[in-house]
PyMOL CGO cylinders between C-alpha atoms (Angstrom):
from pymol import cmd
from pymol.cgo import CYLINDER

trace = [
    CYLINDER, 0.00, 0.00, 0.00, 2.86, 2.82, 1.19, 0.3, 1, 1, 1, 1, 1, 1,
    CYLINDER, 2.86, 2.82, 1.19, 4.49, 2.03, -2.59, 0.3, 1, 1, 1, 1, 1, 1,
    CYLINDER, 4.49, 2.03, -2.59, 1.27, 2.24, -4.28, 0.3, 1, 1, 1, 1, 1, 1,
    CYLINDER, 1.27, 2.24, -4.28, 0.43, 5.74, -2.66, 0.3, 1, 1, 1, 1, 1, 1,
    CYLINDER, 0.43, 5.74, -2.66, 4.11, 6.36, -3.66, 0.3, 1, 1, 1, 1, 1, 1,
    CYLINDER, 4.11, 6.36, -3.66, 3.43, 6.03, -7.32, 0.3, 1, 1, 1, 1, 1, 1,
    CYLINDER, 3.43, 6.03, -7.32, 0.19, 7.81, -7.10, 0.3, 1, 1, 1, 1, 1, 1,
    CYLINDER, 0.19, 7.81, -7.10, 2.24, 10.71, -5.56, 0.3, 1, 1, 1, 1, 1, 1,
    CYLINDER, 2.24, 10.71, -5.56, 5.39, 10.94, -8.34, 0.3, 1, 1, 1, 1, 1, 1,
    CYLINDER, 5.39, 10.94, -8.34, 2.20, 10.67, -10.92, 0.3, 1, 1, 1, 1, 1, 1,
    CYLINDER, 2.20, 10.67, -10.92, 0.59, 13.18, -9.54, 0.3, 1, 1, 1, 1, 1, 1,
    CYLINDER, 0.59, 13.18, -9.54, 3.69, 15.44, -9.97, 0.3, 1, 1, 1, 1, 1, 1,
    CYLINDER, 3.69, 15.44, -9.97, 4.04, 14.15, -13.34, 0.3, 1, 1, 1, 1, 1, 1,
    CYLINDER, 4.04, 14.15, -13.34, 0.75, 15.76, -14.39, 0.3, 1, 1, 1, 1, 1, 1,
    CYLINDER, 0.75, 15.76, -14.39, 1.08, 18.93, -12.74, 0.3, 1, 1, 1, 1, 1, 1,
    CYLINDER, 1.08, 18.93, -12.74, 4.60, 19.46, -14.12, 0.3, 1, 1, 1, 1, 1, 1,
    CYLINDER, 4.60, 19.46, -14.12, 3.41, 18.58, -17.67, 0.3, 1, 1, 1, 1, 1, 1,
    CYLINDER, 3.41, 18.58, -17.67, -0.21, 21.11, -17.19, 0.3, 1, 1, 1, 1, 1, 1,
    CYLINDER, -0.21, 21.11, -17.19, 2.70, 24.13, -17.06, 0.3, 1, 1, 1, 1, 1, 1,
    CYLINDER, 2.70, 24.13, -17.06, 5.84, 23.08, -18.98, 0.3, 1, 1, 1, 1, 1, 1,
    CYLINDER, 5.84, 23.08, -18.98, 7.71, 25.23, -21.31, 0.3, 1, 1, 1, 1, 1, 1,
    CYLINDER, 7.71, 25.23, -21.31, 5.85, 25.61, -24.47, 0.3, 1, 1, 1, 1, 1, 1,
    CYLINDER, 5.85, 25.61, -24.47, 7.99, 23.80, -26.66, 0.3, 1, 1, 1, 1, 1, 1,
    CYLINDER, 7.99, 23.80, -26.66, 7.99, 22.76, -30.57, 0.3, 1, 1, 1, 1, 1, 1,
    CYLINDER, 7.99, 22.76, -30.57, 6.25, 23.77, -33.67, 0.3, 1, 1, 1, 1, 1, 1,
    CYLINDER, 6.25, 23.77, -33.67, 5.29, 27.54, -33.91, 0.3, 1, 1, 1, 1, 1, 1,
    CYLINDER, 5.29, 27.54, -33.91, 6.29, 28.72, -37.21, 0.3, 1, 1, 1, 1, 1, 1,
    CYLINDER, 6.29, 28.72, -37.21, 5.43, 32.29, -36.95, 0.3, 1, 1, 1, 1, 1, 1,
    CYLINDER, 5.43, 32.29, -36.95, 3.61, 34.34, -34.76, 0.3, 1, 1, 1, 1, 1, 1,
    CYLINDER, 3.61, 34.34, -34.76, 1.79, 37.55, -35.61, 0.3, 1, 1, 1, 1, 1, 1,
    CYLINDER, 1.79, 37.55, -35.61, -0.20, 40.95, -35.12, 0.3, 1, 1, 1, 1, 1, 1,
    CYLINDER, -0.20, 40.95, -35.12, -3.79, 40.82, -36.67, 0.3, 1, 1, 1, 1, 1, 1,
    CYLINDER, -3.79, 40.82, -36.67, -7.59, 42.05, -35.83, 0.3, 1, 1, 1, 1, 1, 1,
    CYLINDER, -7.59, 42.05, -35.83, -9.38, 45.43, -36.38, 0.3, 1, 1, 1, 1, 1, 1,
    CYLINDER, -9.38, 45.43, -36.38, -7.04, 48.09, -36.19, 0.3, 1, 1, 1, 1, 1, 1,
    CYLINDER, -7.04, 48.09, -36.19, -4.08, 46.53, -36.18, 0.3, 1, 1, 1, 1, 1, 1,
    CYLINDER, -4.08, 46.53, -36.18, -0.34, 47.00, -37.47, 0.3, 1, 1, 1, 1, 1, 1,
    CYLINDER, -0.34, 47.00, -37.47, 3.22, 45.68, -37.29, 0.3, 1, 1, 1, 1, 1, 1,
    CYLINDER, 3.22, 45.68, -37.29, 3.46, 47.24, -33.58, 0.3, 1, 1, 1, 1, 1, 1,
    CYLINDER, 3.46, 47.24, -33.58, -0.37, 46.27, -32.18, 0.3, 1, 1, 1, 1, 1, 1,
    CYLINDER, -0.37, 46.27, -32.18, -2.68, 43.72, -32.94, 0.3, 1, 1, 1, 1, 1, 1,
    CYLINDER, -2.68, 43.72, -32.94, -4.07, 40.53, -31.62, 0.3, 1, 1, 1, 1, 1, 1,
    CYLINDER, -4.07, 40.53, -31.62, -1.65, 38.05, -30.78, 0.3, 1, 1, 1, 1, 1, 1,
    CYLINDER, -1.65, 38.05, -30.78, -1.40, 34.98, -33.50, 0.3, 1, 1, 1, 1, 1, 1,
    CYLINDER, -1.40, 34.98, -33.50, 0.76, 31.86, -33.37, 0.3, 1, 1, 1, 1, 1, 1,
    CYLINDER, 0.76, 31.86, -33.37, 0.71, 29.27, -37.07, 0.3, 1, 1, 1, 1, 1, 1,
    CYLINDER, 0.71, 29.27, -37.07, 1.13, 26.17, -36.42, 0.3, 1, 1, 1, 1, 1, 1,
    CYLINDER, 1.13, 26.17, -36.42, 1.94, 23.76, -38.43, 0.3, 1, 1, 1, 1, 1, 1,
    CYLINDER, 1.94, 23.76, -38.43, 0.09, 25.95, -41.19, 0.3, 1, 1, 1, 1, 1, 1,
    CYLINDER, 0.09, 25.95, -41.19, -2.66, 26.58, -38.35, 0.3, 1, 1, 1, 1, 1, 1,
    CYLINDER, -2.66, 26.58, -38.35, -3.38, 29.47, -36.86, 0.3, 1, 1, 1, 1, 1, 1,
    CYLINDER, -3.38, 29.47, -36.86, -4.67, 30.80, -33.71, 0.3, 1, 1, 1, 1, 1, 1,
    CYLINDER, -4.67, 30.80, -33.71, -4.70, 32.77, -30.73, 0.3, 1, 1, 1, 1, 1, 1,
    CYLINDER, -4.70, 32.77, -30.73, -3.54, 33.49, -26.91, 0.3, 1, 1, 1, 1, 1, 1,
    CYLINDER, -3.54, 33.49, -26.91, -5.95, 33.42, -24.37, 0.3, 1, 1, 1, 1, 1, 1,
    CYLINDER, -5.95, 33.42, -24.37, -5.49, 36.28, -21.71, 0.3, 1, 1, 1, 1, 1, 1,
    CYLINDER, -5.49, 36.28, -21.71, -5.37, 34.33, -18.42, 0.3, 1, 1, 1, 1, 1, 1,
    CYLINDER, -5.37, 34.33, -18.42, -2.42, 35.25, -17.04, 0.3, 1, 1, 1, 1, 1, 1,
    CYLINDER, -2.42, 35.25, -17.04, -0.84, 36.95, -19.68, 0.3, 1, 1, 1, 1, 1, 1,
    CYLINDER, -0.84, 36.95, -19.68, 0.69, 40.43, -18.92, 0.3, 1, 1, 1, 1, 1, 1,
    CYLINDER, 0.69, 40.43, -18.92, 3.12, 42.79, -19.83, 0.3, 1, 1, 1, 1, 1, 1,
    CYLINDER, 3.12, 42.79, -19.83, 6.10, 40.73, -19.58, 0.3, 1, 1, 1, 1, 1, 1,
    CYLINDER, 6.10, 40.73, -19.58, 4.60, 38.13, -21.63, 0.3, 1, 1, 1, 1, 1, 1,
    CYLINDER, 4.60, 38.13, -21.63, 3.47, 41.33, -24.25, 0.3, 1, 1, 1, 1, 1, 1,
    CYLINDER, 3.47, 41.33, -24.25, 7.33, 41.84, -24.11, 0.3, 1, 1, 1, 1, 1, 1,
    CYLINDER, 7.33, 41.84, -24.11, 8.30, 38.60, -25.30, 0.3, 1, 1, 1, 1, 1, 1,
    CYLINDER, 8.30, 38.60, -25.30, 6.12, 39.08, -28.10, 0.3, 1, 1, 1, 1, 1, 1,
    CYLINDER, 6.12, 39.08, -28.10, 7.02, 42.23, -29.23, 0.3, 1, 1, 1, 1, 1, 1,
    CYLINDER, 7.02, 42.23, -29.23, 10.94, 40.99, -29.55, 0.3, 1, 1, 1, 1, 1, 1,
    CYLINDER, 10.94, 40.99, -29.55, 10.20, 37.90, -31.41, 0.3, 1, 1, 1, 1, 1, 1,
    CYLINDER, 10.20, 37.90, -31.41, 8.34, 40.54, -33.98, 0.3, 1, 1, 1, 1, 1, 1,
    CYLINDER, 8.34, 40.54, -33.98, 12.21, 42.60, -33.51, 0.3, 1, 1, 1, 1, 1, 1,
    CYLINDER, 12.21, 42.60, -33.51, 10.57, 44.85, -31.01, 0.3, 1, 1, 1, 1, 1, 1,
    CYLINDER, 10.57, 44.85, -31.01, 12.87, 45.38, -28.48, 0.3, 1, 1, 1, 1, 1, 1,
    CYLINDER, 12.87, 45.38, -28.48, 11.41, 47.65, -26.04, 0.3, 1, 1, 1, 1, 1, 1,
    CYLINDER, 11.41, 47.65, -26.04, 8.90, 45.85, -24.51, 0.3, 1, 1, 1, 1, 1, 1,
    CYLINDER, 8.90, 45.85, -24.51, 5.17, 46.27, -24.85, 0.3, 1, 1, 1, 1, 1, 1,
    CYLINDER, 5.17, 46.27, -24.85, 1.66, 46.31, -22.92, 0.3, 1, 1, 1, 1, 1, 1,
    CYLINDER, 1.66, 46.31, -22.92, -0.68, 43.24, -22.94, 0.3, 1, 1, 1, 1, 1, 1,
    CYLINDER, -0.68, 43.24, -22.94, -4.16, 44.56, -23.83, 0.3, 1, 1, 1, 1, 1, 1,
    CYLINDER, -4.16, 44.56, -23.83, -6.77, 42.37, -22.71, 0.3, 1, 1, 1, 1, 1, 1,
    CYLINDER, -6.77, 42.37, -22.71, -9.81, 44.70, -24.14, 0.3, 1, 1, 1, 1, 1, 1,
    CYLINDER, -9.81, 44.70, -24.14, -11.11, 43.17, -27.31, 0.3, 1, 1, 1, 1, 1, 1,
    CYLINDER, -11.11, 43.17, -27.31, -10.28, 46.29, -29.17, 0.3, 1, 1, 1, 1, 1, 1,
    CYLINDER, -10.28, 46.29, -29.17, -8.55, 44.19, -32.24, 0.3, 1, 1, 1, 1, 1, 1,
    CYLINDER, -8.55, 44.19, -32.24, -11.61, 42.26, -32.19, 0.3, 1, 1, 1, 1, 1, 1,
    CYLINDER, -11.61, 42.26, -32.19, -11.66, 37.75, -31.56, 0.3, 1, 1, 1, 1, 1, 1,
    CYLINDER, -11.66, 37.75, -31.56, -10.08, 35.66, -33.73, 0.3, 1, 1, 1, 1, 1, 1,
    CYLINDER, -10.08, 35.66, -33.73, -10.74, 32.19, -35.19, 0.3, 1, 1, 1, 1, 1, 1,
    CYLINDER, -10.74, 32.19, -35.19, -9.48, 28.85, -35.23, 0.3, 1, 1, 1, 1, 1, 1,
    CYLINDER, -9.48, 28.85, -35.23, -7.99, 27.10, -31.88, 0.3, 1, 1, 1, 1, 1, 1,
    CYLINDER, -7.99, 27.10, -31.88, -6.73, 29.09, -29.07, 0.3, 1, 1, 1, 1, 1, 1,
    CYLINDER, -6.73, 29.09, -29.07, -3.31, 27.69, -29.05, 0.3, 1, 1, 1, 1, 1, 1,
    CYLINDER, -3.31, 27.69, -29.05, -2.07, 28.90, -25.66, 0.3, 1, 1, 1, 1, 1, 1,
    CYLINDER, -2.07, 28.90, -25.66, -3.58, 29.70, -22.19, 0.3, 1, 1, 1, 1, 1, 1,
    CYLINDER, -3.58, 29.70, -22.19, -2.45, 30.83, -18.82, 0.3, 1, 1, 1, 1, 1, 1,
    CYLINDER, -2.45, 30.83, -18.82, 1.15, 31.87, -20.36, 0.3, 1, 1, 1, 1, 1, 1,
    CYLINDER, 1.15, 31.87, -20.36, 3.91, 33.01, -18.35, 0.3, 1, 1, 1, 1, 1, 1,
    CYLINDER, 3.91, 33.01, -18.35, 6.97, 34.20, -18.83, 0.3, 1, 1, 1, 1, 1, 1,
    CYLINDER, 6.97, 34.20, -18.83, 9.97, 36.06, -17.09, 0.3, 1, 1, 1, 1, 1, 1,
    CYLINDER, 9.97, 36.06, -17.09, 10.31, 38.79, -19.79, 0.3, 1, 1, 1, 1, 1, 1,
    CYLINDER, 10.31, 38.79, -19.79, 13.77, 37.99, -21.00, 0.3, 1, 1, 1, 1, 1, 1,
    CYLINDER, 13.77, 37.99, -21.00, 12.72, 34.92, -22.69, 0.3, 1, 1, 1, 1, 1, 1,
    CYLINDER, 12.72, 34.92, -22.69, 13.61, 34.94, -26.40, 0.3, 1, 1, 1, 1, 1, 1,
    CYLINDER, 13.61, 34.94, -26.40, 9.99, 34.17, -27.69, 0.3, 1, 1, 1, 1, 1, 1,
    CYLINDER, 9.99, 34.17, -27.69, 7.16, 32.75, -26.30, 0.3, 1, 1, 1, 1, 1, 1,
    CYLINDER, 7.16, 32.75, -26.30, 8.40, 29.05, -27.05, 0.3, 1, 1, 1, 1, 1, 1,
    CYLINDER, 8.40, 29.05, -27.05, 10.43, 29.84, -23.83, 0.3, 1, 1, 1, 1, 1, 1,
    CYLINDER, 10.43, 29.84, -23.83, 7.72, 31.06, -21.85, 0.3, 1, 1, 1, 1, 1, 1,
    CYLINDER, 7.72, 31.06, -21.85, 5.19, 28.41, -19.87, 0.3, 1, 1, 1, 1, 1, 1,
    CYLINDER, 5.19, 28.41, -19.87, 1.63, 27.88, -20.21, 0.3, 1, 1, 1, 1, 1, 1,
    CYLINDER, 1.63, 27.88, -20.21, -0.88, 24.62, -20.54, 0.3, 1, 1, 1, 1, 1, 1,
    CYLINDER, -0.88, 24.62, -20.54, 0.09, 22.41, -23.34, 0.3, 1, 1, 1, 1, 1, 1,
    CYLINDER, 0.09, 22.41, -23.34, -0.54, 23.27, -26.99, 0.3, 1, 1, 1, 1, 1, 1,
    CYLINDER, -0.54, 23.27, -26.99, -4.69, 23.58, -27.88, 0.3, 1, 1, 1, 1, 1, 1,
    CYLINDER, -4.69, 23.58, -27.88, -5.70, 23.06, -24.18, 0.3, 1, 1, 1, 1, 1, 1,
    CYLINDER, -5.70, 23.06, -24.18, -8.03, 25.78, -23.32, 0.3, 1, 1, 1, 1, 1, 1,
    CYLINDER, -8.03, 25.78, -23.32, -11.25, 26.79, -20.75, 0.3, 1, 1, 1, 1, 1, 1,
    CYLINDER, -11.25, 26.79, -20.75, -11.41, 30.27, -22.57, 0.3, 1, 1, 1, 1, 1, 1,
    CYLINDER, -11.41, 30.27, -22.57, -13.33, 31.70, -26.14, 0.3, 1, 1, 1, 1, 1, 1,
    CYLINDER, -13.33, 31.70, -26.14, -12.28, 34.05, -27.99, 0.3, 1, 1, 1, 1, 1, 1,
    CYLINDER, -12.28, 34.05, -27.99, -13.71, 36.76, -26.40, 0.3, 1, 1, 1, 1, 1, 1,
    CYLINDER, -13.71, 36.76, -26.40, -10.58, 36.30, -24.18, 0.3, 1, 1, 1, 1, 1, 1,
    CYLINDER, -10.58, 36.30, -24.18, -8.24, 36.74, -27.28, 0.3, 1, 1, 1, 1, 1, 1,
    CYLINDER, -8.24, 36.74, -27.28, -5.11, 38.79, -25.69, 0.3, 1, 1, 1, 1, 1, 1,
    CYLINDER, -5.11, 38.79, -25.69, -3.70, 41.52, -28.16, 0.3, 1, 1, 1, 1, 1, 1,
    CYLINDER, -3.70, 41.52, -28.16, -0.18, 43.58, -27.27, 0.3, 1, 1, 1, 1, 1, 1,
    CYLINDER, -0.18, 43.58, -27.27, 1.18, 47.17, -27.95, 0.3, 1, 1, 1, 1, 1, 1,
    CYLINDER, 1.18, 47.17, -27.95, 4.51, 47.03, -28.64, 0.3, 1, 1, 1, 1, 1, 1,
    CYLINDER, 4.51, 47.03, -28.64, 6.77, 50.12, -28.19, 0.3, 1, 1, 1, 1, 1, 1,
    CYLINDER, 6.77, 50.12, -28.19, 8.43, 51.07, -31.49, 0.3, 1, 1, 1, 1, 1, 1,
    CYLINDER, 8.43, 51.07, -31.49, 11.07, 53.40, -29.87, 0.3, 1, 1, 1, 1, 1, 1,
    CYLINDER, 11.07, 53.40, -29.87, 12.64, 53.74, -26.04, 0.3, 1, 1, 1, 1, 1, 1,
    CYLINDER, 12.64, 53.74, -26.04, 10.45, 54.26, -23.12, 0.3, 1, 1, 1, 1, 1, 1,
    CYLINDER, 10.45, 54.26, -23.12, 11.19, 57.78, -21.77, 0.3, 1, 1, 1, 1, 1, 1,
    CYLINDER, 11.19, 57.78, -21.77, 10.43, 58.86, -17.92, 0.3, 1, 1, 1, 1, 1, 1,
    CYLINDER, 10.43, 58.86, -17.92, 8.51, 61.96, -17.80, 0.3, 1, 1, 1, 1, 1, 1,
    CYLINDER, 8.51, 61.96, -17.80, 10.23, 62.64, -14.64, 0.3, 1, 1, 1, 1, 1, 1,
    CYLINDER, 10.23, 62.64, -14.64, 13.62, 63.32, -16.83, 0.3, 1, 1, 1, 1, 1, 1,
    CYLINDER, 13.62, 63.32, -16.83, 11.96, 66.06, -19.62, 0.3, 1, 1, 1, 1, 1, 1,
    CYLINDER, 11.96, 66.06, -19.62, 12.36, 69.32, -19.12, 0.3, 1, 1, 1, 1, 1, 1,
    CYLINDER, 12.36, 69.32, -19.12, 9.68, 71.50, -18.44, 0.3, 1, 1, 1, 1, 1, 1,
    CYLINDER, 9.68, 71.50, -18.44, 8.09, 73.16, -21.54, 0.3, 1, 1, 1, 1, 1, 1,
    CYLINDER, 8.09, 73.16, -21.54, 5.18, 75.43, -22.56, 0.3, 1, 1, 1, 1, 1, 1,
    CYLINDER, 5.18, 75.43, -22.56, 4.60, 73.73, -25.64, 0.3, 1, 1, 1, 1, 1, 1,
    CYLINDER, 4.60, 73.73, -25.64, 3.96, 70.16, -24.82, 0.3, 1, 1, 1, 1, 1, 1,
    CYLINDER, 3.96, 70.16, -24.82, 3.22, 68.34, -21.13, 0.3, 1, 1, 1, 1, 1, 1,
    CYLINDER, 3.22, 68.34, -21.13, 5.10, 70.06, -18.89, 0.3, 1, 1, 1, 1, 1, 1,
    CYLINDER, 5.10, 70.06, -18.89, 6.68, 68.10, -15.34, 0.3, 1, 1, 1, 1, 1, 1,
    CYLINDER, 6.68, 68.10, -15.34, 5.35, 69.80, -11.83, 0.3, 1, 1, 1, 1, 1, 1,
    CYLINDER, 5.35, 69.80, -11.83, 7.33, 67.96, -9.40, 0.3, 1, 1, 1, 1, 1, 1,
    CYLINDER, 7.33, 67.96, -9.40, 6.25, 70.27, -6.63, 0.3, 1, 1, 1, 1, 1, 1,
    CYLINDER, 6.25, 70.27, -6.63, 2.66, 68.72, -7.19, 0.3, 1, 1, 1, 1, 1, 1,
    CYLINDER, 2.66, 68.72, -7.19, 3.33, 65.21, -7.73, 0.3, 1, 1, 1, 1, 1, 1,
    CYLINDER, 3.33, 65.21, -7.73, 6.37, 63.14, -6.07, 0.3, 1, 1, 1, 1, 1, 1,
    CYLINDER, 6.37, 63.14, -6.07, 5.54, 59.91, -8.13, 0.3, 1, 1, 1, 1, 1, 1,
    CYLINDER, 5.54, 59.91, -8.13, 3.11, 58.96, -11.16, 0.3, 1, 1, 1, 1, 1, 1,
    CYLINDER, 3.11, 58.96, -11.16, 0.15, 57.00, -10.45, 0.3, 1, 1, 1, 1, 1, 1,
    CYLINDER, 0.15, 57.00, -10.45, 0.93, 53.34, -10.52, 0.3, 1, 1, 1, 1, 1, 1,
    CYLINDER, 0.93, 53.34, -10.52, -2.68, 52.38, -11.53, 0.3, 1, 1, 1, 1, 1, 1,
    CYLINDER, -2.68, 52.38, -11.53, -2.77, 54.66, -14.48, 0.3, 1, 1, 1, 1, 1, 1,
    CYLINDER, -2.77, 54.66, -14.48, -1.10, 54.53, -17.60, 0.3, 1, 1, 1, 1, 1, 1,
    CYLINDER, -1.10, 54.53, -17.60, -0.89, 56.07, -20.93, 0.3, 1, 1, 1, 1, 1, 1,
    CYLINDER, -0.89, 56.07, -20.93, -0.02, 53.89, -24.27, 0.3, 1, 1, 1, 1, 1, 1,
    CYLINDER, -0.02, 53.89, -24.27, -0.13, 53.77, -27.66, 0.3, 1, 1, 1, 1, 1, 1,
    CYLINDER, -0.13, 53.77, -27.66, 1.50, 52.93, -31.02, 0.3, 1, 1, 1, 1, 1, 1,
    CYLINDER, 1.50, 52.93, -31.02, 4.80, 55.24, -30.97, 0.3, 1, 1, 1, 1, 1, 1,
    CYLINDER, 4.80, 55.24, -30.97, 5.06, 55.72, -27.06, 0.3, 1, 1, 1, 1, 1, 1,
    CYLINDER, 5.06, 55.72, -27.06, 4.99, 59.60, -27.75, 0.3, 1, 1, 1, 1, 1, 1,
    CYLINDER, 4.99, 59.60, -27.75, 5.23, 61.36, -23.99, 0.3, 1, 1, 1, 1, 1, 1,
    CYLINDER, 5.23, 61.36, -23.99, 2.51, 62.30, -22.53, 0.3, 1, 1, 1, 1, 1, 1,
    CYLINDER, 2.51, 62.30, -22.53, 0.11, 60.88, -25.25, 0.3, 1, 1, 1, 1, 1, 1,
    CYLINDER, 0.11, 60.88, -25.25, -1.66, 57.67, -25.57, 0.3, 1, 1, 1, 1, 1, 1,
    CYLINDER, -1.66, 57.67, -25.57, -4.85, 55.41, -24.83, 0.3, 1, 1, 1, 1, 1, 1,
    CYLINDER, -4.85, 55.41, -24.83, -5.82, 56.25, -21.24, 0.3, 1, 1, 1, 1, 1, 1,
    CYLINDER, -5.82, 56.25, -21.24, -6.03, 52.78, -18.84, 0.3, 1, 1, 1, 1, 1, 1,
    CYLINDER, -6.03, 52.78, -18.84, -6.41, 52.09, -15.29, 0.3, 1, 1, 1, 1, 1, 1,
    CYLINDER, -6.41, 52.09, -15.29, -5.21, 49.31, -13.01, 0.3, 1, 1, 1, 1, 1, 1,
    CYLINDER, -5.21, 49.31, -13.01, -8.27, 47.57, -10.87, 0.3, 1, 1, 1, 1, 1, 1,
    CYLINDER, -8.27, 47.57, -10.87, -7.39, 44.70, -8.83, 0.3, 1, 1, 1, 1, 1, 1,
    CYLINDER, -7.39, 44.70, -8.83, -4.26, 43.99, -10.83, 0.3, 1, 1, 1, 1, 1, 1,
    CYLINDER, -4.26, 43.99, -10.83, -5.77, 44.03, -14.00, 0.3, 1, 1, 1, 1, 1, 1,
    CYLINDER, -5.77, 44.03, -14.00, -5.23, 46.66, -17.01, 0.3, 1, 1, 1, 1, 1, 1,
    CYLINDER, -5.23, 46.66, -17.01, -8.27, 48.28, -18.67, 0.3, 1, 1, 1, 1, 1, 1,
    CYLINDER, -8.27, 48.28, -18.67, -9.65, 51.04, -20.91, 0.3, 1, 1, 1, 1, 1, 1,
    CYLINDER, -9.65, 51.04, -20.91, -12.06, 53.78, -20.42, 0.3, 1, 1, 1, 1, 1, 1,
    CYLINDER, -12.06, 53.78, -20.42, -14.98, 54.94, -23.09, 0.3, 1, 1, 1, 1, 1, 1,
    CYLINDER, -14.98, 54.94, -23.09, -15.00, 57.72, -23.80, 0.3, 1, 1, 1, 1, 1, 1,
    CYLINDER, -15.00, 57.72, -23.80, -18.77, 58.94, -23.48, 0.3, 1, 1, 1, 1, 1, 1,
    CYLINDER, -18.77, 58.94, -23.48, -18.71, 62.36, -21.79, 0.3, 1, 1, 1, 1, 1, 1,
    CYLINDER, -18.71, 62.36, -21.79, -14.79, 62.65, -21.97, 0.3, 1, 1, 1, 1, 1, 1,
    CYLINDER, -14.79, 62.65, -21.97, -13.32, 66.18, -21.98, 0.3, 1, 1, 1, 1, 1, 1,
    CYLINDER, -13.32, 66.18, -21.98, -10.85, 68.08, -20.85, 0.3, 1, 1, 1, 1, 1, 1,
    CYLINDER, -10.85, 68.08, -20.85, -11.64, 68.13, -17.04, 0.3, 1, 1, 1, 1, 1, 1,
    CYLINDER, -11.64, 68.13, -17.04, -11.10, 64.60, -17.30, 0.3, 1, 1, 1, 1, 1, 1,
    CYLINDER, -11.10, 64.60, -17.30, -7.69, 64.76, -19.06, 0.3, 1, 1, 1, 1, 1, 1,
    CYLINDER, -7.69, 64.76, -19.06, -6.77, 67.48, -16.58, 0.3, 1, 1, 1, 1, 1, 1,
    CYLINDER, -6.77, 67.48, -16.58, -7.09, 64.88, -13.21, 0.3, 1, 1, 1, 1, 1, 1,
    CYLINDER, -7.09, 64.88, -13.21, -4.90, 62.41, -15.32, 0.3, 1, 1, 1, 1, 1, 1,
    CYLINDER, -4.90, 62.41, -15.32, -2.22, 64.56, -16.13, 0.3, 1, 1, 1, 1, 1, 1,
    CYLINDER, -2.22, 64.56, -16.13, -1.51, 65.32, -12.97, 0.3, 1, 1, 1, 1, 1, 1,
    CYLINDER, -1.51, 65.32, -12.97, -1.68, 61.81, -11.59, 0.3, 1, 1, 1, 1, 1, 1,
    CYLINDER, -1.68, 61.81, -11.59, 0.49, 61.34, -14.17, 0.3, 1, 1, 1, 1, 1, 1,
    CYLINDER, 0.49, 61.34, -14.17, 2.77, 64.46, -13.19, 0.3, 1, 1, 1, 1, 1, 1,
    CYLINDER, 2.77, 64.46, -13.19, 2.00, 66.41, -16.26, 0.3, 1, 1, 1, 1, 1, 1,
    CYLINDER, 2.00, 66.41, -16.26, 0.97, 69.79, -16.34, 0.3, 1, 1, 1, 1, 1, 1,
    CYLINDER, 0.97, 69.79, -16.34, -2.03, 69.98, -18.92, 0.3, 1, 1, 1, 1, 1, 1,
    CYLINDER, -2.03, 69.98, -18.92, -1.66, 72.76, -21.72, 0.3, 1, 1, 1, 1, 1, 1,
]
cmd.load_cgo(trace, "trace")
């Protein structure tokens, strides 16, 4: 009985290690598509073995966006975007729960269930925004009356559940998302205006012109 319940144990093991091993084998190419996408932004797509499909978002973030912007020669990281904005794809939904460290190589390096073995639709589709040139600090521009302007006085550190991003990483411009329980989002814009960009600037340490 104790070396039966021994084997049951080491199997056990077995299957947990192989539900979240390294992603290993086939991908051929992976890819940006979906509404409004480009080379830098788009809904993350992995062929396989002339098949293609998509990432689910469980677990995904921005260190896992970063992998995926350098395997498309984007080196300077990127945001996961978890939205719907480039719209659901077809076909199977090749990875789920992906993790990586964010120095990985490309996702093949990363872990995550095995290949095709899924609990999520493609509603949960994750898309990236990679940056296309360095990520600048706000806190190191100096102060100008012609673009965003740094108040130190007022603010001592950005927000770190507010962010700005989009397609070029311009400072100080960008989609508009907040951080809720760990998790990245947008905000519609019905009844936006400038009151509203004001109280993110400054969380953001800008000074709105």
């Amino acid at each position: 009985m104790f070396k039966h319940n021994g084997l049951n144990k080491i199997f056990h093991l077995i299957l947990i290690y192989g539900a979240f091993s390294q992603v290993k084998g086939q991908t051929t190419s992976i890819n940006l598509a979906g509404t409004g996408s480009s080379a830098s932004q788009g809904r993350v797509e992995i062929t396989r073995n002339g098949v293609t499909g998509t990432v689910c978002d469980d677990r995904f973030d921005d260190l896992a966006a970063a992998v995926v912007c350098r395997q498309l020669t984007f080196q300077n990281g990127g945001v996961a975007v978890f939205d719907g904005r480039f719209g659901a794809g077809t076909g199977p939904i090749w990875l789920d729960d992906v993790t990586c460290q964010g120095n990985e190589l490309n996702i093949e390096q990363c872990t995550a269930r095995p290949w095709n073995q899924t609990n999520c639709q493609h509603t949960e589709d994750v898309g990236v925004i990679c940056n296309v040139s360095p990520v600048v600090s706000p806190s190191v521009l100096p102060a100008t009356t012609r673009a965003p302007a740094i108040q130190p006085s007022n603010c001592t550190s950005p927000s770190p559940n507010i962010r700005l991003i989009g397609l070029t990483n311009l400072n100080g411009i960008g989609f508009v998302e907040v951080r809720r329980n760990g998790v990245w989002g947008s905000i519609c814009d019905d009844q936006w205006g400038k009151e509203d960009a004001q109280v993110v600037c400054r969380m953001l340490c800008y000074d709105y012109r």
